[in-house]
N, CA, C and O of each residue as an XYZ file, in Angstrom:
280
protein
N       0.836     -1.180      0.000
C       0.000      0.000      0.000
C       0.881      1.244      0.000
O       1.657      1.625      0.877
N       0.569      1.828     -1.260
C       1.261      3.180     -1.184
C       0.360      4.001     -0.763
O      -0.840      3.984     -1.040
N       1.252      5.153      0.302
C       0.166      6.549      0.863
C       0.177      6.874     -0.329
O       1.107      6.669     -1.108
N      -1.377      7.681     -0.698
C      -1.975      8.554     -1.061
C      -2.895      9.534     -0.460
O      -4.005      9.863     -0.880
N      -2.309      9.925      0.519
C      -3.796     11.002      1.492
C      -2.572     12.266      2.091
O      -1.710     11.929      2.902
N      -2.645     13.445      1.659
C      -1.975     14.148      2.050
C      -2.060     14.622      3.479
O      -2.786     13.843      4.096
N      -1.511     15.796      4.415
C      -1.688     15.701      5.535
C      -3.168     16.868      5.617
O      -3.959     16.895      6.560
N      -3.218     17.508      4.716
C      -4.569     18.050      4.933
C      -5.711     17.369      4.594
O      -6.755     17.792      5.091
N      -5.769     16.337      3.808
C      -6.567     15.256      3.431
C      -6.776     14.702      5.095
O      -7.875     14.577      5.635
N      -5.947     14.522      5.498
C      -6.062     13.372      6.846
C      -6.610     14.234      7.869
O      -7.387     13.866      8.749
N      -6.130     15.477      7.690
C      -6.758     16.816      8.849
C      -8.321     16.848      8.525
O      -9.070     16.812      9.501
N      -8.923     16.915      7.172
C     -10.563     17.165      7.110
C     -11.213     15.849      7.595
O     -12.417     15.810      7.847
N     -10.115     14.382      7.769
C     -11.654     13.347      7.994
C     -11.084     13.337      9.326
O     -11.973     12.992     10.104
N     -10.020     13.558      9.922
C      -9.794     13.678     11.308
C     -11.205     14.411     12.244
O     -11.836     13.963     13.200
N     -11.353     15.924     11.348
C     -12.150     16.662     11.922
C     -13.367     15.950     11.412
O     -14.081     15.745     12.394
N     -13.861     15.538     10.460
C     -15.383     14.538      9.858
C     -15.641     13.658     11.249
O     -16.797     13.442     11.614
N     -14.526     13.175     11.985
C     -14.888     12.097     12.660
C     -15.065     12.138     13.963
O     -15.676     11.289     14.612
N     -14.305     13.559     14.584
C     -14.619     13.896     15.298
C     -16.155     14.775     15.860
O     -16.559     15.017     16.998
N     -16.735     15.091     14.488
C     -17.692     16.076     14.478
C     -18.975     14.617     14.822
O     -19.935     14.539     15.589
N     -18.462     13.807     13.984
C     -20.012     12.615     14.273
C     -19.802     12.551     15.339
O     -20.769     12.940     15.994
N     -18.488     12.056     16.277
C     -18.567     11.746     17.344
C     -19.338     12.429     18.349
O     -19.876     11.950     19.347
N     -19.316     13.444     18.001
C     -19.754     15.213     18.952
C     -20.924     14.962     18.759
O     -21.629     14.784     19.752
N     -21.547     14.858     17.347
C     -23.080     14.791     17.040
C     -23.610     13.697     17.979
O     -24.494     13.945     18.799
N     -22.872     12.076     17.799
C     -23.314     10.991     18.165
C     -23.977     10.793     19.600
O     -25.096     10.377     19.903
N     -22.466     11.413     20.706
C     -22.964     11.616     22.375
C     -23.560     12.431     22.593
O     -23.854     12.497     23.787
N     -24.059     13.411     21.810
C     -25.205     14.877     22.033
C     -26.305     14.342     21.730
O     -27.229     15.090     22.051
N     -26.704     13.245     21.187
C     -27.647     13.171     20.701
C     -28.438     13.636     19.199
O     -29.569     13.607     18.714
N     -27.618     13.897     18.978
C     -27.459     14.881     17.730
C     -28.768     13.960     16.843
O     -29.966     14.220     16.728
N     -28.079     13.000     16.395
C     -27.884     11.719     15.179
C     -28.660     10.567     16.240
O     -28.395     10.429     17.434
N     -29.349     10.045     15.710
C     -29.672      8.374     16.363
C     -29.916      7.479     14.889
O     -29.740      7.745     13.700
N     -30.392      6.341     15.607
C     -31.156      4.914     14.416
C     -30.000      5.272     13.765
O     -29.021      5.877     14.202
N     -30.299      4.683     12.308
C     -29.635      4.516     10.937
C     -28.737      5.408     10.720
O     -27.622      4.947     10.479
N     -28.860      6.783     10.722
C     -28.093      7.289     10.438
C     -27.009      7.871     11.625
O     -26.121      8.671     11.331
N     -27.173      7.456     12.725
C     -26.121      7.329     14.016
C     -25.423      6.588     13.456
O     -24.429      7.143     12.989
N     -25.539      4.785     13.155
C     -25.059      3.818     12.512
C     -24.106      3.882     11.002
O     -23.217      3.058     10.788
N     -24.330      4.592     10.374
C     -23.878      4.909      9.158
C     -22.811      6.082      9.220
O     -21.794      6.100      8.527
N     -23.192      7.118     10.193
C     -22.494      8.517     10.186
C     -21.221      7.739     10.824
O     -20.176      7.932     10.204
N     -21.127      6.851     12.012
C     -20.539      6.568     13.123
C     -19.609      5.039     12.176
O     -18.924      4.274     12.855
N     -19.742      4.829     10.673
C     -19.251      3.822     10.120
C     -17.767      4.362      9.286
O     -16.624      3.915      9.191
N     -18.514      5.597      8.750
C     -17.988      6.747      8.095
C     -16.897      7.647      8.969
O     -16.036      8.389      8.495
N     -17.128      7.419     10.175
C     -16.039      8.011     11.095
C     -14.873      7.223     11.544
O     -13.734      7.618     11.793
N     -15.507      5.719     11.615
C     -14.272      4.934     11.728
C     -13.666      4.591     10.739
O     -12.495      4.298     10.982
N     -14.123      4.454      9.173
C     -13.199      4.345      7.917
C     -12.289      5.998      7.986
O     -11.059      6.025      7.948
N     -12.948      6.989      8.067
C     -12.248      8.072      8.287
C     -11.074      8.205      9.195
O     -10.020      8.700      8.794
N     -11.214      7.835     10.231
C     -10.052      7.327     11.664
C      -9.168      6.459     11.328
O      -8.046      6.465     11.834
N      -9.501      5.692     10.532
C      -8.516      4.134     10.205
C      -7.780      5.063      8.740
O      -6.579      5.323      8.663
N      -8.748      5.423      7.755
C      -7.611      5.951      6.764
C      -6.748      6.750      6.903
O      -5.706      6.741      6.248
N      -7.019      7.521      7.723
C      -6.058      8.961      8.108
C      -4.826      8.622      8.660
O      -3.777      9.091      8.218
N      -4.887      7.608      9.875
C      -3.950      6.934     10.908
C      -3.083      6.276      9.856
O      -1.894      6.562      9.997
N      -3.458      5.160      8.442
C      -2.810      4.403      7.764
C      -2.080      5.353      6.508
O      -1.068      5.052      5.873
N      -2.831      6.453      6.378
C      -2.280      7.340      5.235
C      -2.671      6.562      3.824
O      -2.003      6.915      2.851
N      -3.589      5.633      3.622
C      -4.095      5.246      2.673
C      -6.033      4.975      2.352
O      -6.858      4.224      2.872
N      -6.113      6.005      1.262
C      -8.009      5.379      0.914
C      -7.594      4.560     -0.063
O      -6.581      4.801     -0.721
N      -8.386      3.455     -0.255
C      -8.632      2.474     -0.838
C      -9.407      3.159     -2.428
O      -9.001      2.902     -3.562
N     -10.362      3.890     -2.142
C     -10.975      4.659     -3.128
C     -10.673      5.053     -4.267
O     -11.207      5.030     -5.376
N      -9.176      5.640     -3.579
C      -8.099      6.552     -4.350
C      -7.342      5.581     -5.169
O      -6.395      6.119     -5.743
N      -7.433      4.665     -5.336
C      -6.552      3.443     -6.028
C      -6.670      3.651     -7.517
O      -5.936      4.202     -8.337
N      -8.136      2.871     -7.623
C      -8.521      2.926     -9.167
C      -8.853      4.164     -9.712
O      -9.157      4.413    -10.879
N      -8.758      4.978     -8.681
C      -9.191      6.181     -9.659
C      -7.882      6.897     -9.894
O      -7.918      7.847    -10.677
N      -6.566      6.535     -9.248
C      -4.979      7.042     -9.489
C      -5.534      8.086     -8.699
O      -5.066      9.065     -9.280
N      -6.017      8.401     -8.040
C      -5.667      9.930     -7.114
C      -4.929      9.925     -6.010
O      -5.049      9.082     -5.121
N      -3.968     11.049     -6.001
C      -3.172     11.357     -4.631
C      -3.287     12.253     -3.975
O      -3.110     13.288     -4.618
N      -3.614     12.486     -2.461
C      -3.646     14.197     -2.087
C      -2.428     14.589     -1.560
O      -2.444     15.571     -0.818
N      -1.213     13.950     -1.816
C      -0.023     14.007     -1.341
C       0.518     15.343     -2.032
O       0.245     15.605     -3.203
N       1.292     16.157     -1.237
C       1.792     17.407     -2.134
C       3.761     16.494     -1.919
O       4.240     15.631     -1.183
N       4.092     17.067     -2.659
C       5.656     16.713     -3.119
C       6.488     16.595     -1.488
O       7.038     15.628     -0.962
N       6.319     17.847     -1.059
C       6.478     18.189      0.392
C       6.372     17.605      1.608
O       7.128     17.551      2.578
N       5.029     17.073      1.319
C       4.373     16.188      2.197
C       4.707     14.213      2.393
O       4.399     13.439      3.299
N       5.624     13.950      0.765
C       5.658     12.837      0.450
C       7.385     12.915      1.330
O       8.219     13.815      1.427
N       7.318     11.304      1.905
C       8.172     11.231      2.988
C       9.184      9.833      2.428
O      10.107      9.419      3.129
């Protein structure tokens, strides 16, 4: 697995996942879409931490800037 997720890429689902979380214990969100928002936060948490989306494969995309590549 090559990274493809730059570090501001990993900063917006960092914050995505934290925000469900916020929604989730407030009550924000329940049922289905508690379940779904809260699925979307842990693929978000796991890609960011690994520096790789799966997504980004077949479609050749990188959010890596030159700078950023290590």
């Amino acid at each position: 697995m090559k990274k493809n997720m730059g570090s501001m890429d990993k900063g917006i689902r960092i914050l995505l996942a934290v925000i469900i979380a916020i929604l989730y214990f407030t009550n924000q969100i329940t049922g289905v879409a508690a379940i779904v928002l809260g699925i979307f936060a842990i693929v978000f948490l796991l890609t960011s931490l690994i520096g790789f989306c799966p997504l980004y494969s077949p479609l050749k995309l990188s959010t890596i800037k030159k700078s950023d590549n290590k």
